[in-house]
C-alpha positions as CSV (number, residue, x, y, z in Angstrom):
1,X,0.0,0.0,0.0
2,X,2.8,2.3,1.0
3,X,4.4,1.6,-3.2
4,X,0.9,3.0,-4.2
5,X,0.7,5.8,-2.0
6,X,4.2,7.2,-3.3
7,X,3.4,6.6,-7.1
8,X,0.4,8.7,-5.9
9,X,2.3,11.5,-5.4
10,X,4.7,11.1,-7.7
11,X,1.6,11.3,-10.3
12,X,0.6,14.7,-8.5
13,X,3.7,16.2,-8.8
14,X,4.4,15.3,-12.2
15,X,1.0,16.4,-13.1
16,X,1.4,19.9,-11.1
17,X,4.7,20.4,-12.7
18,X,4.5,19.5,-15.9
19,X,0.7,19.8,-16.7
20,X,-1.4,22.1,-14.7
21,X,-0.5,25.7,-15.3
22,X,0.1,28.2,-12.6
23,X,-2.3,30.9,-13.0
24,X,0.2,33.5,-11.3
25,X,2.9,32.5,-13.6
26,X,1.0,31.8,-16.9
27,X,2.5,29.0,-17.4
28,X,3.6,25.5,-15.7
29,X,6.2,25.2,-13.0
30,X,8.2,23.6,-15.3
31,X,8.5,26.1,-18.3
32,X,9.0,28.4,-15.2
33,X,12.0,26.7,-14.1
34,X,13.2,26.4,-17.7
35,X,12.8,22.8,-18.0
36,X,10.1,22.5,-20.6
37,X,9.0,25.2,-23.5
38,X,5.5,23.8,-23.5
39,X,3.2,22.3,-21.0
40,X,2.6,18.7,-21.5
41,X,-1.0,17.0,-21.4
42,X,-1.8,14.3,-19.8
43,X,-1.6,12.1,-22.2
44,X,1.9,12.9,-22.6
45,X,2.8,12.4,-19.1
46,X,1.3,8.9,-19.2
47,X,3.1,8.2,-22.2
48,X,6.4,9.0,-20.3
49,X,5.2,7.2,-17.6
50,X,4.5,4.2,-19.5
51,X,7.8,4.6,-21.3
């Protein structure tokens, strides 16, 4: 149950990170922080997930 309740977060944060954007930066945490130009959806983050 514990392995479950860490890929749950892990999901989160990749999701607020890479996914959701920040309505007081206009854009995702991520493209914030330089690490992506473009926010992802979330069918892209399960696609990296899934490898």
């Amino acid at each position: 149950k514990f392995d479950n309740f860490k890929a749950a977060v892990a999901l989160h944060y990749a999701y607020y990170n890479f996914v959701k954007t920040n309505i007081a930066i206009r854009c995702t945490p991520a493209m914030a922080a330089g690490v992506e130009n473009s926010a992802w959806t979330v069918r892209d983050l399960v696609a990296r997930i899934e490898g």
